[in-house]
C-alpha positions as a Markdown table, in Angstrom:
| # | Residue | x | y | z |
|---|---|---|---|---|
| 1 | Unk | -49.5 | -25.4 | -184.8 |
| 2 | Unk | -52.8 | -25.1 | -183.0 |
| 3 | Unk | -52.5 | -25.8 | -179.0 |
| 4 | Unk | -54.8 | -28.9 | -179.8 |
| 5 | Unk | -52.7 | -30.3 | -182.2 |
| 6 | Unk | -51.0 | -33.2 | -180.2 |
| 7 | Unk | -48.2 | -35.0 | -183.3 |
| 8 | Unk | -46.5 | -33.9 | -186.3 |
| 9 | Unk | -44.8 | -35.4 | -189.3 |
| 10 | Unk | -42.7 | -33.8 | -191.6 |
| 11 | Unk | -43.0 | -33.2 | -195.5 |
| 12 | Unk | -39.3 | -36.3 | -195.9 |
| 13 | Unk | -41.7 | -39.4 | -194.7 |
| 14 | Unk | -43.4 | -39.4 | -198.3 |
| 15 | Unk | -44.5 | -42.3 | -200.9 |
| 16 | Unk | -45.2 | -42.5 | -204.2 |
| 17 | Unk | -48.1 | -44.9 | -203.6 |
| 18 | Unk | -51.3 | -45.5 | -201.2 |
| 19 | Unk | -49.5 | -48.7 | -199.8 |
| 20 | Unk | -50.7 | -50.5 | -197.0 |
| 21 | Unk | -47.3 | -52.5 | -196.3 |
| 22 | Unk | -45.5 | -49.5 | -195.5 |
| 23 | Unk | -44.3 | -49.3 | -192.3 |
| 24 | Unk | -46.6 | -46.3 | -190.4 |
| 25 | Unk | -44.4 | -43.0 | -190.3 |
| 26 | Unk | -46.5 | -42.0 | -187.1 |
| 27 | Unk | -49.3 | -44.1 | -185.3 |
| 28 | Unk | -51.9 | -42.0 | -183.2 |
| 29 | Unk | -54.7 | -42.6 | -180.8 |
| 30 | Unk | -57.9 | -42.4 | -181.9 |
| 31 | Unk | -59.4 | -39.1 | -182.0 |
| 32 | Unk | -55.9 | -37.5 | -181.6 |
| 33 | Unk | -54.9 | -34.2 | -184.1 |
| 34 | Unk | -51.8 | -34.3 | -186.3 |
| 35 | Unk | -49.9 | -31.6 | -188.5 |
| 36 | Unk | -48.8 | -33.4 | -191.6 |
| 37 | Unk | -46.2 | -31.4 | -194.0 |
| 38 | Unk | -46.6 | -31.9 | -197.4 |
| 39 | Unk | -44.4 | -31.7 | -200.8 |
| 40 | Unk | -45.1 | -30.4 | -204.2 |
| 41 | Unk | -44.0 | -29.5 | -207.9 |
| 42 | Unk | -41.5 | -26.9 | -206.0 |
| 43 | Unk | -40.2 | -29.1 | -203.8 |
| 44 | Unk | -37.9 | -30.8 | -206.9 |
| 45 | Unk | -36.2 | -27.2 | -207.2 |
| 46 | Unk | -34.3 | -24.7 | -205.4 |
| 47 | Unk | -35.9 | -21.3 | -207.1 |
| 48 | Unk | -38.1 | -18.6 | -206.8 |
| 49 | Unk | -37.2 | -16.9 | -210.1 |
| 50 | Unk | -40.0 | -17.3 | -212.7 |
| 51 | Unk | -37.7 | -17.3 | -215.6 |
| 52 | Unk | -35.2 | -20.3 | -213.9 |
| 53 | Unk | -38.3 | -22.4 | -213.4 |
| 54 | Unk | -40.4 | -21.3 | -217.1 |
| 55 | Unk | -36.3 | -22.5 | -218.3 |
| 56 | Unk | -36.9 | -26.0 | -217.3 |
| 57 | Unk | -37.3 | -28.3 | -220.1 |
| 58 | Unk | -39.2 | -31.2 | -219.1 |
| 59 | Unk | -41.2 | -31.0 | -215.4 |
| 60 | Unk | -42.2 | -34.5 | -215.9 |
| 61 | Unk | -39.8 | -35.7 | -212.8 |
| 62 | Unk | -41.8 | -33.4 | -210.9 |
| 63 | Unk | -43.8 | -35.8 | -209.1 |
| 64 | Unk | -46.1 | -34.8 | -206.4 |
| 65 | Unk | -45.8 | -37.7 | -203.2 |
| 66 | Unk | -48.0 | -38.4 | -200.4 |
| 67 | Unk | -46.7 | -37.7 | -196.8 |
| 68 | Unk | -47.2 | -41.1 | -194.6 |
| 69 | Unk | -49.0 | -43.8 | -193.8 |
| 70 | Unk | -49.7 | -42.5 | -190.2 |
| 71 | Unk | -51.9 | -45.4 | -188.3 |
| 72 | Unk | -54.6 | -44.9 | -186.5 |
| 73 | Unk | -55.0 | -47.0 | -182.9 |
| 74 | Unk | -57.4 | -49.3 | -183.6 |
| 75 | Unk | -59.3 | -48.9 | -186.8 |
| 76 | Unk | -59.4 | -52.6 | -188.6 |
| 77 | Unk | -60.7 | -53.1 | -191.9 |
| 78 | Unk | -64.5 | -52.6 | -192.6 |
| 79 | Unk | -64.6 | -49.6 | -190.4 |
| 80 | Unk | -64.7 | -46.0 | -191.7 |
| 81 | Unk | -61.8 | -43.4 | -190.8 |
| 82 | Unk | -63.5 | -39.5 | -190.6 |
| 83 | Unk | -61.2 | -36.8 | -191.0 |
| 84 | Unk | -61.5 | -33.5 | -189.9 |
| 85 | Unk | -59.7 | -31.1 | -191.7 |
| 86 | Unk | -59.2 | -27.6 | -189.8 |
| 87 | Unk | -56.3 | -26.3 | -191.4 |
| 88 | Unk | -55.0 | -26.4 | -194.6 |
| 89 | Unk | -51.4 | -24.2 | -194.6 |
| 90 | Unk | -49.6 | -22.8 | -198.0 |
| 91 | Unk | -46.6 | -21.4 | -198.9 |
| 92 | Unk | -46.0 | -17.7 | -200.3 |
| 93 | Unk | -46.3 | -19.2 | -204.2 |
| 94 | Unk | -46.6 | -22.1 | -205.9 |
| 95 | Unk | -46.3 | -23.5 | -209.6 |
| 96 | Unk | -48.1 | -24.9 | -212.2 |
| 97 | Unk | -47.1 | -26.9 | -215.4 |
| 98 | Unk | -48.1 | -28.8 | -218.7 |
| 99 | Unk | -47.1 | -31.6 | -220.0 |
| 100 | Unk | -46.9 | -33.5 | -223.6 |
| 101 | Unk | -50.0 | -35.4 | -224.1 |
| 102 | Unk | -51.7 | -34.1 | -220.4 |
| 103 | Unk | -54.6 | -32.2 | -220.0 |
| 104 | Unk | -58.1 | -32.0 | -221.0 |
| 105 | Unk | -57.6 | -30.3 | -224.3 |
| 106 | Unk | -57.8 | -31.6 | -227.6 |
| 107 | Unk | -54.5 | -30.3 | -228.9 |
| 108 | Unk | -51.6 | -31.5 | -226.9 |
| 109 | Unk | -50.0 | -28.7 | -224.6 |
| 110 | Unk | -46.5 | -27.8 | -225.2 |
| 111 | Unk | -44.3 | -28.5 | -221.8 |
| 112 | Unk | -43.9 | -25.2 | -219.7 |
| 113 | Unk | -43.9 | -24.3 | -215.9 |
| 114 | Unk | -45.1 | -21.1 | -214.2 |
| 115 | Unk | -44.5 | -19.7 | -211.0 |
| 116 | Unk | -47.4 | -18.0 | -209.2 |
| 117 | Unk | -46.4 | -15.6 | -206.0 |
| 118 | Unk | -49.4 | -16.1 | -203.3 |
| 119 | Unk | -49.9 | -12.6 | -201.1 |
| 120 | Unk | -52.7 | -10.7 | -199.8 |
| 121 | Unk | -55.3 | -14.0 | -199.8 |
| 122 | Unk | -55.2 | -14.1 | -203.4 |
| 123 | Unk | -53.2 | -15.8 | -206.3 |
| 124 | Unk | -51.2 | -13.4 | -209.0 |
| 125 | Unk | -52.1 | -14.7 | -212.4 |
| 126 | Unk | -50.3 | -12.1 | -214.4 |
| 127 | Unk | -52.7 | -8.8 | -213.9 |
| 128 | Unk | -55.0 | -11.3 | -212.3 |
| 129 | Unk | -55.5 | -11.3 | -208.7 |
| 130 | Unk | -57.5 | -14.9 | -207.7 |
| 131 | Unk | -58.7 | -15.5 | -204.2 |
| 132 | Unk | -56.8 | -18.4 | -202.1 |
| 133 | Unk | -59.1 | -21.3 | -202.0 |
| 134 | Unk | -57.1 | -24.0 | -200.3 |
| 135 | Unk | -57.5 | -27.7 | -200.7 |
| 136 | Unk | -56.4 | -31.1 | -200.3 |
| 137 | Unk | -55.9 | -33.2 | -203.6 |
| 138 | Unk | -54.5 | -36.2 | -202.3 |
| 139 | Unk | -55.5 | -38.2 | -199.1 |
| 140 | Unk | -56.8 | -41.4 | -198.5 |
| 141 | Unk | -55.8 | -44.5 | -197.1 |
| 142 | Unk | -53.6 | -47.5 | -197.5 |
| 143 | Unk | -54.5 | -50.4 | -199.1 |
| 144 | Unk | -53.1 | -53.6 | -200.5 |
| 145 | Unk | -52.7 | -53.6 | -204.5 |
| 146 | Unk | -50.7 | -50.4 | -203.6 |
| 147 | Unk | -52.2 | -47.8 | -206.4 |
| 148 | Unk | -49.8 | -44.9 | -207.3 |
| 149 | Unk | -50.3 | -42.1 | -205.7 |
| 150 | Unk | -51.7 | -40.4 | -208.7 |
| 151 | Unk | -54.7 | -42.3 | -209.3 |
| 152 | Unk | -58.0 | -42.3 | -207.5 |
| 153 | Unk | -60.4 | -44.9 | -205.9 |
| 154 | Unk | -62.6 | -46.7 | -203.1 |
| 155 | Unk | -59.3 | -45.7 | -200.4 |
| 156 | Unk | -59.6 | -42.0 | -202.1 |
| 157 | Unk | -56.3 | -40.8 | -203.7 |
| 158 | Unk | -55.8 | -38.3 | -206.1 |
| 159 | Unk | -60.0 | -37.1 | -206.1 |
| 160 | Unk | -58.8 | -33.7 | -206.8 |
| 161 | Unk | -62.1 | -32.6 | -205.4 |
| 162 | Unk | -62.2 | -28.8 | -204.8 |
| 163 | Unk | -64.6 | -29.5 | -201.4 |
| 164 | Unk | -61.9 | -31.0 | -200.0 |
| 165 | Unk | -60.5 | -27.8 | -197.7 |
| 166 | Unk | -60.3 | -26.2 | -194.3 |
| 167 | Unk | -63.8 | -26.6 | -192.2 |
| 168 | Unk | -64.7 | -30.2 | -194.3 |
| 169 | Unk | -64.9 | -33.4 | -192.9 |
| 170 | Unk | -63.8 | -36.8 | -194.9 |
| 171 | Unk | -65.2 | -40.1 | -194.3 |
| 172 | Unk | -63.0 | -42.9 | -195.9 |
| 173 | Unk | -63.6 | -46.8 | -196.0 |
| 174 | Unk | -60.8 | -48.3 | -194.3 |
| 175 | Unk | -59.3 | -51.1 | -196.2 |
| 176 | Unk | -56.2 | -52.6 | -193.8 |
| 177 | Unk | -55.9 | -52.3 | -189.9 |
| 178 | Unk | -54.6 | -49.2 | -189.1 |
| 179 | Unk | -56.2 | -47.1 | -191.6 |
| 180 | Unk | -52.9 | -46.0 | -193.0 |
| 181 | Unk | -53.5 | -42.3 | -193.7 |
| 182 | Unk | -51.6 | -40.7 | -196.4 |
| 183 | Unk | -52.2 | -36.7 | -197.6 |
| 184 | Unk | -50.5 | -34.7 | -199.7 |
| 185 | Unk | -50.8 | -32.4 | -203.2 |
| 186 | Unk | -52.0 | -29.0 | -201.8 |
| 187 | Unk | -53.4 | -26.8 | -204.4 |
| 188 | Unk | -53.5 | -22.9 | -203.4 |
| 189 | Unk | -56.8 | -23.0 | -205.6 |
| 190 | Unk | -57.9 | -25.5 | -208.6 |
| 191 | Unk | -60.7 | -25.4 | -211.1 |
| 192 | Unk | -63.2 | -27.9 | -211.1 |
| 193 | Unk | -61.4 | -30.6 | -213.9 |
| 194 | Unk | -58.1 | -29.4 | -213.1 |
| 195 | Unk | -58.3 | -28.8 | -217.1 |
| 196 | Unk | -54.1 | -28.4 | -217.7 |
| 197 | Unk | -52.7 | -31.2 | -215.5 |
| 198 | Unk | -52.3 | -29.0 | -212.5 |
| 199 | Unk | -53.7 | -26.5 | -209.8 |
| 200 | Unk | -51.5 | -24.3 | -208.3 |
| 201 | Unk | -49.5 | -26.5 | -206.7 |
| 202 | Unk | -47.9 | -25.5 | -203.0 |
| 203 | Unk | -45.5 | -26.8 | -200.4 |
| 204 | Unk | -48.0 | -26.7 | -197.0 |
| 205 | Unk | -49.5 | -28.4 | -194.1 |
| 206 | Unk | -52.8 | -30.0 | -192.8 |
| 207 | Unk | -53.6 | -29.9 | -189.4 |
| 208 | Unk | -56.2 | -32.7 | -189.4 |
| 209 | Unk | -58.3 | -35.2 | -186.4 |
| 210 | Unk | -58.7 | -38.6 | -186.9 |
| 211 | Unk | -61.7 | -41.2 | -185.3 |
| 212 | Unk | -62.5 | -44.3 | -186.2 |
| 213 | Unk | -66.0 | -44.9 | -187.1 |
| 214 | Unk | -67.5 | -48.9 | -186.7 |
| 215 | Unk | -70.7 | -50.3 | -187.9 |
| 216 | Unk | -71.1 | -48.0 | -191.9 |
| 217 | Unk | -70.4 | -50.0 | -194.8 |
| 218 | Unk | -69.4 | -47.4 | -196.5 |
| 219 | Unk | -68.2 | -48.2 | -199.9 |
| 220 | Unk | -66.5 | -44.9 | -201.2 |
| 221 | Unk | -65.4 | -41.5 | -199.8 |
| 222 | Unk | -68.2 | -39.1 | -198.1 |
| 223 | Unk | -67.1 | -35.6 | -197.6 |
| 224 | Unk | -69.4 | -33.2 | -195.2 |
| 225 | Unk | -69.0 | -29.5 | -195.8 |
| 226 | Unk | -70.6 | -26.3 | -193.8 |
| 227 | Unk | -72.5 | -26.4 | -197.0 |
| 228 | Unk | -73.5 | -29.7 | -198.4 |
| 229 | Unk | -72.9 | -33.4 | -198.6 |
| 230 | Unk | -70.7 | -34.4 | -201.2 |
| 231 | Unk | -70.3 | -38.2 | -202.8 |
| 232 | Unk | -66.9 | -38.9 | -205.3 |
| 233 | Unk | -67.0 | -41.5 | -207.4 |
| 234 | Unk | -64.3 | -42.3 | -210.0 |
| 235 | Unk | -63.9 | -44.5 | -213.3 |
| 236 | Unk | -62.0 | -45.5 | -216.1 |
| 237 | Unk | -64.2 | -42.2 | -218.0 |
| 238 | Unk | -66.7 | -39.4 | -216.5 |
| 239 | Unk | -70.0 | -41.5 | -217.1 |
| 240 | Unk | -68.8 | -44.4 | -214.4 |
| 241 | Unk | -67.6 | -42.1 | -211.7 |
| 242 | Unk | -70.9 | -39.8 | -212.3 |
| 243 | Unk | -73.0 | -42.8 | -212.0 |
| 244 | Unk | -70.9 | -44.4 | -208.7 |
| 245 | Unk | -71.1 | -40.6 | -206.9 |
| 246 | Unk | -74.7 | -40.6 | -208.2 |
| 247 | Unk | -75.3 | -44.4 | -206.9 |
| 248 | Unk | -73.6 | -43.4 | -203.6 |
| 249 | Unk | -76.0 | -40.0 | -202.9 |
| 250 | Unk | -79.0 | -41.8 | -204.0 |
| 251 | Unk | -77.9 | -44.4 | -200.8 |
| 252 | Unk | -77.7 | -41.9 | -198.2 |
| 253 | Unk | -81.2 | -40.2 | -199.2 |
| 254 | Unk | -83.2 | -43.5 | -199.1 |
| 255 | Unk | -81.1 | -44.0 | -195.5 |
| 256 | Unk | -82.6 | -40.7 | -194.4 |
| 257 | Unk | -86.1 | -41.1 | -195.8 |
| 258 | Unk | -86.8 | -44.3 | -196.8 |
| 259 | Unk | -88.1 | -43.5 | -200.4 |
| 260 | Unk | -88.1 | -46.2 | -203.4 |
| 261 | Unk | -84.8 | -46.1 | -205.3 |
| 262 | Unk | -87.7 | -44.1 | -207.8 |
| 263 | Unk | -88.8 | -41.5 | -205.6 |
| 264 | Unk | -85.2 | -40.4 | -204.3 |
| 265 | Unk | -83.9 | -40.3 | -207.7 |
| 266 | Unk | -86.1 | -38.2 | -208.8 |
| 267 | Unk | -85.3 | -35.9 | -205.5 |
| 268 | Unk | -81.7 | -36.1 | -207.0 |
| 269 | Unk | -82.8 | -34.7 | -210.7 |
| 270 | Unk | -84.6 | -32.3 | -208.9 |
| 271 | Unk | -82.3 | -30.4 | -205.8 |
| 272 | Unk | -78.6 | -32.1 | -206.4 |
| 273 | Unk | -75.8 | -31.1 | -208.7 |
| 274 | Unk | -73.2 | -33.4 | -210.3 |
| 275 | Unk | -69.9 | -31.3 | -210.9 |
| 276 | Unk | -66.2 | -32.8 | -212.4 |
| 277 | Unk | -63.2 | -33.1 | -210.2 |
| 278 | Unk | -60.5 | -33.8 | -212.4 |
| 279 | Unk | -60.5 | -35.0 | -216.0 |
| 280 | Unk | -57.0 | -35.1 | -216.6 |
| 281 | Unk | -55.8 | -38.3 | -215.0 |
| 282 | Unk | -55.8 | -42.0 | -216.1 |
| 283 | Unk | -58.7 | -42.4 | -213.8 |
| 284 | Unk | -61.2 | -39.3 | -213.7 |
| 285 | Unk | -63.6 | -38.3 | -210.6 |
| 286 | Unk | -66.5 | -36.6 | -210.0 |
| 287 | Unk | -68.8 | -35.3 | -207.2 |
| 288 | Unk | -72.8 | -35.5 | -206.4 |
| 289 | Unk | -73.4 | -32.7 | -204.0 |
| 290 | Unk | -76.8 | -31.9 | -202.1 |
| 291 | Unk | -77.1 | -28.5 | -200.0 |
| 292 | Unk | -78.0 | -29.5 | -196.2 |
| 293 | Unk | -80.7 | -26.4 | -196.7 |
| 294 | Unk | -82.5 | -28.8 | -199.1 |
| 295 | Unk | -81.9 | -32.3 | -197.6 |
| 296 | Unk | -79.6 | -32.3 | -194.4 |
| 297 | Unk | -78.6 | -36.1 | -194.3 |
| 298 | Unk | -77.7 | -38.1 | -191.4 |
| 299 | Unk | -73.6 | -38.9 | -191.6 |
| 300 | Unk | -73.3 | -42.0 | -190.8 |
| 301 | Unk | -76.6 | -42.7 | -191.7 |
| 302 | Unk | -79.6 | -43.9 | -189.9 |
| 303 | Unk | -80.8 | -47.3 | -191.5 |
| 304 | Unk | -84.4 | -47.6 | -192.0 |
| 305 | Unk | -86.4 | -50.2 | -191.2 |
């Protein structure tokens, strides 16, 4: 734990749901740095032998929780919680599995679970070294209809988005006082879909600031990179959540220039991308990003006049 790092909460305060009646696990001043521990696939077994965990029959009970809610001193509803993530800790290997009737194939996956040793920076894929690209697949903030932990939305959730790592910032819409942050679901890397059901799923930490931001109606999550901006929208199919990230990007460019809905959409065909996060959940979600080389945009925006 960095010096800076001021609270910690262990990887047993978990929920299965982004619920904003929980009672906080931890509530911390505003702008204060917390360590939060997080579970995973591995955490449901006692093994680091390949062959005990490929044995396994069904991994459904495997459920990935979310460690929290932890409170943040004054944020009330309407307000936007930022989260700057420095550190995003893994474990020496991690797991992956399928599922009957999961993943983004056409033919159903048979059930079956992998171990993955991590070593060196890189994941071991059979002869297949692939570098470590940590992130974050759940985090987001409580709210009251209490969605599963699994599922994705305006308080964020399981956005699976591969931005999502060390170095980024988050900017969520707080929805009850208090913020109620929960995070959890490291992946030691992930594809962009998350095409079998899972990344390579890892015990960990995040070593993360929270501040309260007042005055941005922000309406879904914002996520600021070294690189680019990056809107997440989700839906009940690809097309809505392209169209909400696409809605949300094409808000923050007319806040930085003032163009006609027209003439930044346009911009958008012409300089931004529009990538998949996951398509294997009941809710999918996908990103609009736009390179600060191209367009740096104001976060929180600047309204124009």
């Amino acid at each position: 734990m960095s010096a800076a790092t001021q609270v910690a909460v262990d990887a047993t305060r978990v929920s299965s749901t982004f619920d904003a009646r929980l009672e906080p696990v931890l509530t911390i001043d505003d702008g204060a740095t917390v360590r939060v521990e997080t579970r995973s696939i591995l955490s449901h077994v006692d093994t680091r032998d390949p062959a005990v965990f490929a044995a396994i029959a069904d991994h459904s009970h495997m459920d990935i929780p979310v460690t929290g809610p932890i409170a943040v001193r004054g944020a009330r509803v309407g307000d936007v919680l930022r989260v700057d993530l420095h550190e995003v800790e893994i474990a020496d290997h991690g797991a992956m599995v399928t599922l009957v009737g999961r993943g983004g194939f056409t033919e159903a996956l048979a059930p079956t679970g992998l171990l993955l040793p991590i070593r060196d920076e890189h994941v071991h894929f059979d002869d297949i070294a692939l570098p470590v690209r940590p992130m974050v697949g759940k985090i987001g903030l409580g709210t009251s209809d209490a969605p599963h932990c699994s599922t994705v939305g305006r308080h964020g959730g399981n956005m699976d988005c591969t931005a999502i790592g060390p170095g980024t910032t988050l900017y969520l819409p707080v929805l009850a006082d208090g913020a109620l942050l929960f995070v959890g679901d490291l992946h030691a890397r992930q594809g962009d879909g998350e095409a079998c059901l899972t990344g390579v799923e890892v015990e960990g930490a995040v070593v993360a600031t929270c501040r309260v931001i007042r005055d941005w109606p922000l309406e879904r999550p914002v996520v600021v990179t070294g690189e680019h901006t990056v809107t997440i929208g989700d839906g009940d199919d690809l097309d809505e959540a392209v169209r909400l990230a696409l809605d949300d990007m094409l808000a923050l460019v007319r806040a930085e220039r003032g163009w006609s809905r027209e003439h930044a959409a346009m911009f958008l065909s012409a300089a931004a991308d529009v990538a998949v996060c996951q398509v294997v959940n009941a809710r999918k979600s996908a990103r609009v990003s736009l390179a600060h080389d191209l367009l740096p945009i104001t976060v929180p925006p600047n309204p124009q006049e």
